[in-house]
N, C-alpha and C positions, 0 to 999 in steps of 0.2 A: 504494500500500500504506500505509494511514493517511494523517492530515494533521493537525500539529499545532491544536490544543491537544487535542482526543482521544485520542490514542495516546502510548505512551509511548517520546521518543528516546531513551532506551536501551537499548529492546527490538529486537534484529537481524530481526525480522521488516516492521522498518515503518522507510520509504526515502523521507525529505521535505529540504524545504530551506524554512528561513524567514527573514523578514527580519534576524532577530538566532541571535546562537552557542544561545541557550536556545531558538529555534524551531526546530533544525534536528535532526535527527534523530542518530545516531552513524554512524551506515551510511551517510551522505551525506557526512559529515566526514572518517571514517577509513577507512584502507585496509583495516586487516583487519576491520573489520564490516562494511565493503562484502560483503569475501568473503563471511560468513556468512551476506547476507542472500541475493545473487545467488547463491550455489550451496546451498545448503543451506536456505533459508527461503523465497524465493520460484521456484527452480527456473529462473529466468531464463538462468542458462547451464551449459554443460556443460565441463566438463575435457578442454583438448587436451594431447597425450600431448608433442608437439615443436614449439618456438617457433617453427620456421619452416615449420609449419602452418596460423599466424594468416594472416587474413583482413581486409581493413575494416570497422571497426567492432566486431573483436573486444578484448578487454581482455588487457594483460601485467602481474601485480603481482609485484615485487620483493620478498625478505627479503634486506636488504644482509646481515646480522649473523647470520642464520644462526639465529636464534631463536626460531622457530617462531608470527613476529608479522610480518607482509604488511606494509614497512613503505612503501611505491609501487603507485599504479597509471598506467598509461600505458594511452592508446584507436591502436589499429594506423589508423593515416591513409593511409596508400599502402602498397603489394607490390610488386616486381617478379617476375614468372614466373606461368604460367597453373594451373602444375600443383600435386600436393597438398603440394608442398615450395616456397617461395618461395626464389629466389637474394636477395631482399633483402627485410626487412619494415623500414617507415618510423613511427617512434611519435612523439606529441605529448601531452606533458605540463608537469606545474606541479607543485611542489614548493618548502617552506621551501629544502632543500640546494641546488636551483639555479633560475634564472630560467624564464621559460616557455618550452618548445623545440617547434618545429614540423619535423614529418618529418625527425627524426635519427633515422640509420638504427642497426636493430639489433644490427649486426656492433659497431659502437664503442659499442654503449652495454655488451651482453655484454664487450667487449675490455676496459674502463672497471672493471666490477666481474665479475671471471671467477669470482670462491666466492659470489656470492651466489644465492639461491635463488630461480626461475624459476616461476610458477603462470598459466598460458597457460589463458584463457576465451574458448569460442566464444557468442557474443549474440546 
């Protein structure tokens, strides 16, 4: 969906990554323009109703604060359970607030911050 120098990054319609912070698009860079590009701009994913509905390869973004700005996104890397409920979903992400984590499961990360606000995408 674009590629710089053509399009404009910080139009949520267009979803690049360039060698430097001014090649890169906003929607590549931030969580919540991620959102607006993947649900609302390019239709890429759909809205799951309950986190432990996620899937591999589905996306979980976080609003710690409540403020109605996605400030996390996390990609679901492992499940356990076959059915449309998982007894455990496993996320792996990166973020300034902590170091890079692989397959930390969901139960401690919800336990970790319980008032933040949950926006679960099926990819």
């Amino acid at each position: 969906m674009g590629s710089w120098p053509w399009e404009d990054r910080t139009d949520n319609k267009n979803w690049f990554y360039g060698d430097y912070t001014w090649t890169t698009s906003y929607s590549w860079a931030a969580a919540e323009n991620w959102y607006w590009f993947a649900a609302h701009e390019s239709g890429r994913t759909s809205y799951i109703d309950n986190v432990w509905k996620l899937w591999v390869t589905d996306v979980l973004q976080v609003d710690f604060d409540r403020n109605d700005n996605i400030s996390h996104s996390m990609f679901v890397t492992d499940r356990v359970g076959s059915g449309e409920r998982a007894s455990e979903v496993y996320l792996t992400y990166h973020s300034g607030r902590e170091d890079n984590k692989h397959n930390r499961p969901l139960s401690s990360f919800i336990a970790t911050h319980p008032d933040a606000w949950y926006y679960a995408h099926r990819t």
